[in-house]
PLY file of the C-alpha trace (Angstrom):
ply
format ascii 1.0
element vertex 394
property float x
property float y
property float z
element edge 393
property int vertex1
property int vertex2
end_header
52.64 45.21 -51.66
53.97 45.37 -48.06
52.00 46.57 -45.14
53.35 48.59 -42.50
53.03 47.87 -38.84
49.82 48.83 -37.36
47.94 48.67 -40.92
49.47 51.54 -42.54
49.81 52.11 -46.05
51.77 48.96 -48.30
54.91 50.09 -48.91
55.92 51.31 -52.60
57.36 47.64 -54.63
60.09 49.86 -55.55
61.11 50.25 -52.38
60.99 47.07 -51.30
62.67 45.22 -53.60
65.94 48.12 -53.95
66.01 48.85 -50.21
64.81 45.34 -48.60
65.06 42.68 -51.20
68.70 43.72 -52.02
70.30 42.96 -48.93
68.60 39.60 -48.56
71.03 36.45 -48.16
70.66 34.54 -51.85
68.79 31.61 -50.63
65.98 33.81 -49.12
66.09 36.14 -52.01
65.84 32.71 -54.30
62.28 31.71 -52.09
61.27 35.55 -53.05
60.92 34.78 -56.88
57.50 32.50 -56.48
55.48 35.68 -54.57
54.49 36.51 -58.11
55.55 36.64 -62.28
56.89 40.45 -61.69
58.94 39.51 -58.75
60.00 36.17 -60.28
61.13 38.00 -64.04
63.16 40.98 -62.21
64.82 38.92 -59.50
65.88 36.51 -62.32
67.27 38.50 -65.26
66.41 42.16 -64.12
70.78 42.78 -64.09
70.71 46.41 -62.52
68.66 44.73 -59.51
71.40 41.87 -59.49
74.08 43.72 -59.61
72.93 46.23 -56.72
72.03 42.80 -54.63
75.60 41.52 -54.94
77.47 44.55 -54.16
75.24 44.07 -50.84
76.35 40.83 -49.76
78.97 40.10 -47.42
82.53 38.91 -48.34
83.65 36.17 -46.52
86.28 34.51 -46.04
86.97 30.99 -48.00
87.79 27.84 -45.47
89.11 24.34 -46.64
88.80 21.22 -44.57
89.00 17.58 -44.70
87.06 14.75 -42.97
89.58 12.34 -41.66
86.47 9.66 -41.15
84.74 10.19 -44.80
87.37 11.81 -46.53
85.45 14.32 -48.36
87.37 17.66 -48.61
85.16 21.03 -48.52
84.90 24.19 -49.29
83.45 26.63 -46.89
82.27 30.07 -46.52
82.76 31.69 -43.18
79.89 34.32 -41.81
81.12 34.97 -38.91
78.10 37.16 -37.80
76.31 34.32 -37.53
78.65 31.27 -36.61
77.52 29.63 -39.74
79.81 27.73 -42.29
78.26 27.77 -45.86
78.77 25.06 -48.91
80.55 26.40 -51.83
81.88 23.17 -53.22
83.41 19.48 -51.68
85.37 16.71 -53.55
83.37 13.58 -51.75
86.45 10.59 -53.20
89.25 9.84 -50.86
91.54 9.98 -54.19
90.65 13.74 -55.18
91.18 16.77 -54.45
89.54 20.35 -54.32
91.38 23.73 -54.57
90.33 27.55 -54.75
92.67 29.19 -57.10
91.12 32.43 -57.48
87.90 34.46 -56.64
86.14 37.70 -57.76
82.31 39.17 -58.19
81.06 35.76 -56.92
82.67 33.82 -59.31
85.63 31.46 -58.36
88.12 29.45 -60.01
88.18 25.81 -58.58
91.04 22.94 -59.19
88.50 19.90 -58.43
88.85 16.07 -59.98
91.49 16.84 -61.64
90.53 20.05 -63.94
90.26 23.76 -63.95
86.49 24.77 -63.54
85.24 28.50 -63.25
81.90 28.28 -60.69
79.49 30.57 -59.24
78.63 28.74 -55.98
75.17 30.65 -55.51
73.88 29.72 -58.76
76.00 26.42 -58.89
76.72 26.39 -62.35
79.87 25.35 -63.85
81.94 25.77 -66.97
86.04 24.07 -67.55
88.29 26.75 -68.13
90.20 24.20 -70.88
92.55 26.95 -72.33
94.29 26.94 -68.93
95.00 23.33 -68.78
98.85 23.22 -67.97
99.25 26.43 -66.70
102.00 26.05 -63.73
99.39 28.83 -61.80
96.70 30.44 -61.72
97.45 34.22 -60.43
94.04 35.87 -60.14
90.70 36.28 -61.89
89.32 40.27 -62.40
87.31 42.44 -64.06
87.90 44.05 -67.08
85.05 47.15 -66.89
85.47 48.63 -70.00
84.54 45.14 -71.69
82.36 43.60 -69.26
84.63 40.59 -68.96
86.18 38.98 -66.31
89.80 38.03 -67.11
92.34 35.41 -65.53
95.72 35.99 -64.74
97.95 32.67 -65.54
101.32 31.66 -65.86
103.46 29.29 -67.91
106.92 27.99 -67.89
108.75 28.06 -71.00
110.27 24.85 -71.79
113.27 26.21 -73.07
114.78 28.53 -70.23
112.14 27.88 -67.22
111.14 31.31 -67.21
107.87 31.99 -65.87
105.88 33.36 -68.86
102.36 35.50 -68.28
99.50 35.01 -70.58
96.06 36.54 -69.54
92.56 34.40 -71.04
89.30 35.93 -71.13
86.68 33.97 -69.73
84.37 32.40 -72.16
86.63 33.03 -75.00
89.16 31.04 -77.16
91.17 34.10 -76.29
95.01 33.18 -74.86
97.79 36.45 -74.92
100.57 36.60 -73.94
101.39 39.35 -71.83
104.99 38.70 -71.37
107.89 38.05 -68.54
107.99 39.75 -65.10
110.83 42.41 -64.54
113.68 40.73 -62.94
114.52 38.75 -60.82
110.84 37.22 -60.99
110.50 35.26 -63.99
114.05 33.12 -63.32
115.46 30.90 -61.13
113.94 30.34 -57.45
112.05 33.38 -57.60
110.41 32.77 -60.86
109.02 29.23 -58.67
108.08 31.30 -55.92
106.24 33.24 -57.41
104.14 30.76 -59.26
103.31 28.68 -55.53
100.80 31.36 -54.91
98.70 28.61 -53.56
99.34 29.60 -49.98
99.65 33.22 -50.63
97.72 34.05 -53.45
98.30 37.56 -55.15
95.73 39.99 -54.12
93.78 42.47 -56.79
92.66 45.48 -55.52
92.05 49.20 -57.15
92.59 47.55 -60.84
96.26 45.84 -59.78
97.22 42.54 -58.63
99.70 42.58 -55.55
101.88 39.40 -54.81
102.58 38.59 -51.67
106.35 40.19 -50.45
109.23 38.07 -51.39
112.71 38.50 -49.81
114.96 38.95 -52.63
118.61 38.22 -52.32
121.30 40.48 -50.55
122.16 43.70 -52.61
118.94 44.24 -53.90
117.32 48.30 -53.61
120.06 49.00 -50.88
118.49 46.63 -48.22
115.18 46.42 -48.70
114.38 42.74 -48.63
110.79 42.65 -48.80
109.45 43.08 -52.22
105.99 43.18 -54.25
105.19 41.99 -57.52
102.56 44.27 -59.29
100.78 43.55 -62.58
97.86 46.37 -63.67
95.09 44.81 -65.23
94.46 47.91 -67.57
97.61 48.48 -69.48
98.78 44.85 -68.90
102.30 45.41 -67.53
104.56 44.45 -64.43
106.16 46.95 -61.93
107.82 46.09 -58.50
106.74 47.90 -55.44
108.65 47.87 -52.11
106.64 46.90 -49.01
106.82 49.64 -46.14
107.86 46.95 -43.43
110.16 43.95 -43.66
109.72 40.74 -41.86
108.12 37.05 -42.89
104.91 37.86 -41.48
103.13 40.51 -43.83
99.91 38.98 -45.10
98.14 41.34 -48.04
94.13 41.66 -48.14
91.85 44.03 -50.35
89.86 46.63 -47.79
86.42 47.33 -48.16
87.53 50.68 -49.64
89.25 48.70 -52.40
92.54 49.81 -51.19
95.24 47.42 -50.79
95.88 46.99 -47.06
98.98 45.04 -45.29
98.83 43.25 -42.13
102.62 42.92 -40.55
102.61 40.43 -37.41
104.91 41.64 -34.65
104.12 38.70 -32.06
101.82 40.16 -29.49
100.41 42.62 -32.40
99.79 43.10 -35.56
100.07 46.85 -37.39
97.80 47.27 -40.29
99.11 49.14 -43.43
97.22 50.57 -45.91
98.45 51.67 -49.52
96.94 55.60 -49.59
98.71 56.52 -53.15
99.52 54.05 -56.03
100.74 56.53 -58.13
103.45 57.62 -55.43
103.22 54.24 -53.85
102.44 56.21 -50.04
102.05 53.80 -47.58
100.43 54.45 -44.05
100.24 53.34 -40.94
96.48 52.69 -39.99
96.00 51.04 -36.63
97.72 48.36 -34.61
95.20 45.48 -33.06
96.43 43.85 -29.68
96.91 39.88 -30.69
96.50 37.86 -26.82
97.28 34.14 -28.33
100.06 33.06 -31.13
98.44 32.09 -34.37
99.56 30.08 -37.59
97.76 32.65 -39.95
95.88 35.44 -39.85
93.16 36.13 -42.10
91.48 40.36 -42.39
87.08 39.70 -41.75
86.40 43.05 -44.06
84.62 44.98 -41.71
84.56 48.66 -40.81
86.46 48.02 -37.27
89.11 45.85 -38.59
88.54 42.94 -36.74
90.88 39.29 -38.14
89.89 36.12 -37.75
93.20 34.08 -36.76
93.93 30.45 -36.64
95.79 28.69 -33.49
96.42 25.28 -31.94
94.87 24.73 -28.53
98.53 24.70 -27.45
97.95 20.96 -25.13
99.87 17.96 -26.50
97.99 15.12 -28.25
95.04 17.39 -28.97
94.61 17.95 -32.54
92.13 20.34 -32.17
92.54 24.20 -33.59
90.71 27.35 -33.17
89.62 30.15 -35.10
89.79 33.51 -33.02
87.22 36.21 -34.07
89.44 39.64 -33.20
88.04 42.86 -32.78
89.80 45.03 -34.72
89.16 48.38 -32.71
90.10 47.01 -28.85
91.58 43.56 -29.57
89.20 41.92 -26.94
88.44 38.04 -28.65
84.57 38.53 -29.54
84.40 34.91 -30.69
86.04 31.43 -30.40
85.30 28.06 -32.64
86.25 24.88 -32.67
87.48 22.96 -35.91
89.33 20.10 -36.86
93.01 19.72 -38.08
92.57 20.03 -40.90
91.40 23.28 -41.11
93.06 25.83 -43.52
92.46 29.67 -44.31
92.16 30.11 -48.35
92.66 33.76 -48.02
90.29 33.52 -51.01
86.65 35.76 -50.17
82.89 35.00 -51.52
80.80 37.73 -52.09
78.03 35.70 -53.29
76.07 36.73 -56.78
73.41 36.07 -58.77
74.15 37.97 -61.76
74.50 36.45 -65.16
77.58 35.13 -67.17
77.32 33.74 -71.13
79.52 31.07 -70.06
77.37 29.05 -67.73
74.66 29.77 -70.31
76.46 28.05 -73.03
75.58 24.77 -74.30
77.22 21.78 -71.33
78.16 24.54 -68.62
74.46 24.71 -66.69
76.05 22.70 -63.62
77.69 19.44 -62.38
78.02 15.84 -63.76
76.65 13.69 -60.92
79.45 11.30 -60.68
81.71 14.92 -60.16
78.99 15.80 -57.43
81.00 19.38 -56.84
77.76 21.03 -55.31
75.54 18.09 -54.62
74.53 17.24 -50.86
76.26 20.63 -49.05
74.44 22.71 -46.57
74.44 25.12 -44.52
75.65 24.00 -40.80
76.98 25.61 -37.81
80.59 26.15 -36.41
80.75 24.01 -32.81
81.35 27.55 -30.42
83.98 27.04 -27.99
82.17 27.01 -24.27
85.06 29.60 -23.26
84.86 31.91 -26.19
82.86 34.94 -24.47
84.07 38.65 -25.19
86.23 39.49 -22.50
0 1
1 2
2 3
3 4
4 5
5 6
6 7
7 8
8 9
9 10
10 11
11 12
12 13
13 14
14 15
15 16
16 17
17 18
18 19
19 20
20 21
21 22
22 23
23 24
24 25
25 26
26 27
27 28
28 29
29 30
30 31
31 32
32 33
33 34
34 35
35 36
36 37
37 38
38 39
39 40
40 41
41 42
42 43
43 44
44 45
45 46
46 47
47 48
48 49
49 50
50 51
51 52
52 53
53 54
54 55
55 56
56 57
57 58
58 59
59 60
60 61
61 62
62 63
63 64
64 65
65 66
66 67
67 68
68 69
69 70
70 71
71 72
72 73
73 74
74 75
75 76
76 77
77 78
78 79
79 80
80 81
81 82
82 83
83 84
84 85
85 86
86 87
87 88
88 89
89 90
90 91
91 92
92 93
93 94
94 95
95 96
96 97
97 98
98 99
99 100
100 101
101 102
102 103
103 104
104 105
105 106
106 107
107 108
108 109
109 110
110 111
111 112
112 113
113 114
114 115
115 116
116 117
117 118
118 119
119 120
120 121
121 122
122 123
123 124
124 125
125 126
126 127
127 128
128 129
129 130
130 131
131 132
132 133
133 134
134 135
135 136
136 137
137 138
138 139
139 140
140 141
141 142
142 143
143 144
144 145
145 146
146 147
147 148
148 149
149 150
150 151
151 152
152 153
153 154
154 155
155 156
156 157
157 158
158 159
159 160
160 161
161 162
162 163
163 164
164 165
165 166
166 167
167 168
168 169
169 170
170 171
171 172
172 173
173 174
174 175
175 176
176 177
177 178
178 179
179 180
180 181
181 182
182 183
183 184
184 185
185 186
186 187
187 188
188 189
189 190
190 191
191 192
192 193
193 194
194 195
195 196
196 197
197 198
198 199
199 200
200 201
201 202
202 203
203 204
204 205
205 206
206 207
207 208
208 209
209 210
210 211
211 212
212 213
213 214
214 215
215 216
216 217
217 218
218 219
219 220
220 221
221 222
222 223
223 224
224 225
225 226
226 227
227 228
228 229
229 230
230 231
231 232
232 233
233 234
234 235
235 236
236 237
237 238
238 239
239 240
240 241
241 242
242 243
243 244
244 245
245 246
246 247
247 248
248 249
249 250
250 251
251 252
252 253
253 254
254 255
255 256
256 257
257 258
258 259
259 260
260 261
261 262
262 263
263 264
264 265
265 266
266 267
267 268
268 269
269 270
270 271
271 272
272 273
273 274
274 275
275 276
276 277
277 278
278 279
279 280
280 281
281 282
282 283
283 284
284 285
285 286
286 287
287 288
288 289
289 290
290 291
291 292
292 293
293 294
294 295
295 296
296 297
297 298
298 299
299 300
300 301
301 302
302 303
303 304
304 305
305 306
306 307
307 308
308 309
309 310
310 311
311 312
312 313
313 314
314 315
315 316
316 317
317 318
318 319
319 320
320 321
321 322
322 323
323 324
324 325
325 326
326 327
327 328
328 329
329 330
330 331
331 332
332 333
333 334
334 335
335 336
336 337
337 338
338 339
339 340
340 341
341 342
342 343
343 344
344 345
345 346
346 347
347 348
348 349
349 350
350 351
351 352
352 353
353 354
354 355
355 356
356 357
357 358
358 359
359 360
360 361
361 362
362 363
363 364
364 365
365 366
366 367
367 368
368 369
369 370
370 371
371 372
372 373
373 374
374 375
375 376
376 377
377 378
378 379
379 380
380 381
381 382
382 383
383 384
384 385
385 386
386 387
387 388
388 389
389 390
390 391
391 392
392 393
């Protein structure tokens, strides 16, 4: 197949296509499939090859933003080893709207035109997730390994009482259970509501549990210890409460690359980064603390051995409506990258980690992709962030 430099022997196909073809980018590793009918059948339904290409691909961090001139609202993924934005979906009417709800193995849950769709962006296939209809949120989507499945996470409010009601549907399915109430005080009153507007601070799955984000509960509660966590595991299907290990309104939760839930606590000119080391004995430690030079409105973890955040901030001169989006090194603190990006910029605190494996549902009979007046995927590409002249590593 491959010849090495200098005319040496062709590398072994094996070895290309586990060690080389694996850690392509999808679009490249699409172009790959016409070098010949081998490549083209085991790049297409060969699933151990998929599988091991996915679990090689970056996970990036979702973006929304919206066009004040055209309107259209987008859906971005940041790579911010390149400087490159890339399309994942964009609403192009003035009159609609496009949210990410949820995201796992590539696949993510959309609220676009006014339904529930479950997409894989590489692939850009679609299927309406019509069970879910009416659902006051949508909590998280995960695996279920022992099955195969992916599941979703939703919640309802019971006409009756208000109470915020948990019912979990497995994608592809005509499957809806109910899974029951959260311990209290989260399925009543304000904190039942709360906990259902995880649209800014989704809950977080990581190591087979989903994490909400820390609530303050009222006065009295676990002898003064405001800062709480809601915890649902995916594999016996039941709620427990854990309490953070720092209180404070700025603790933003992320998934590390370990797959251990990690906790970011902003203390103005730093921020100290938790990570869970036990579930069973809920351990928590302190891992590093990263120097933070400029305020921020969020702050967003980039998944990468070091550390390094990515955090969003005004240019801090009136009348501008400009913001920025800081590339932080994680190990030093030294800003290693600056863009430039309009208002309307917002941090999902949803990831991509693009695939190309196959799901039954987009293969059943409707759900192969878009409807072209719903143009979800149509017209996107691939375009670069505007790098701010001052941005070098100092």
């Amino acid at each position: 197949m491959a010849e090495a430099a200098g005319g040496g022997p062709p590398l072994p196909e094996d070895l290309v296509i586990s060690e080389i073809l694996t850690r392509l980018p999808v679009m490249p590793l699409l172009r790959c499939r016409a070098v010949c009918r081998s490549w083209r059948r085991r790049l297409t339904f060969d699933a151990k090859f998929l599988l091991a290409h996915h679990r090689r691909q970056p996970s990036l961090p979702l973006l929304t933003t919206w066009d004040a001139d055209t309107h259209e609202r987008r859906i971005d993924a940041l790579d911010h080893r390149t400087g490159e934005r890339h399309p994942v979906g964009r609403a192009a009417a003035s009159d609609d709207d496009i949210h990410v709800l949820a995201s796992c193995d590539g696949l993510i849950i959309l609220y676009a035109y006014g339904g529930l769709e479950i997409c894989n962006p590489a692939t850009r296939q679609r299927a309406p997730l019509t069970l879910l209809h009416g659902a006051a949120c949508i909590s998280a989507l995960y695996p279920h390994r022992p099955s195969g499945s992916h599941r979703v996470l939703c919640c309802f409010k019971r006409a009756e009482d208000g109470h915020a009601v948990y019912h979990v549907h497995t994608v592809g399915s005509g499957e809806l259970r109910c899974v029951g109430e959260p311990p209290g005080p989260w399925a009543s009153g304000d904190l039942a509501m709360a906990v259902a507007m995880d649209f800014l601070d989704p809950p977080v799955l990581a190591d087979g549990r989903i994490y909400w984000h820390p609530l303050k509960l009222p006065s009295g509660n676990d002898e003064g210890k405001v800062n709480n966590m809601l915890v649902f595991d995916t594999m016996s299907e039941s709620f427990q409460h854990l309490l953070s290990p720092v209180d404070g309104p700025f603790l933003e939760l992320f998934e590390m690359n370990s797959g251990a839930l990690g906790l970011h606590h902003y203390r103005g000119s730093s921020t100290d980064l938790w990570v869970l080391k036990d579930h069973q004995s809920w351990f928590w430690s302190l891992n590093s603390r990263i120097k933070l030079d400029v305020p921020f409105f969020s702050l967003l973890p980039v998944l990468d051995p070091e550390g390094d955040v990515l955090v969003r901030s005004d240019r801090g001169e009136s009348g501008i409506l400009w913001q920025y989006l800081h590339h932080i090194s994680g190990a030093n603190g030294r800003l290693l990258a600056r863009y430039e990006w309009s208002v309307y910029l917002r941090l999902t605190r949803h990831r991509l980690k693009e695939s190309l494996v196959r799901h039954d549902i987009f293969l059943m009979q409707g759900n192969t992709g878009g409807m072209d007046e719903k143009p979800l995927f149509d017209g996107l590409s691939t375009v670069a962030v505007l790098r701010d002249d001052n941005s070098e590593s100092r």
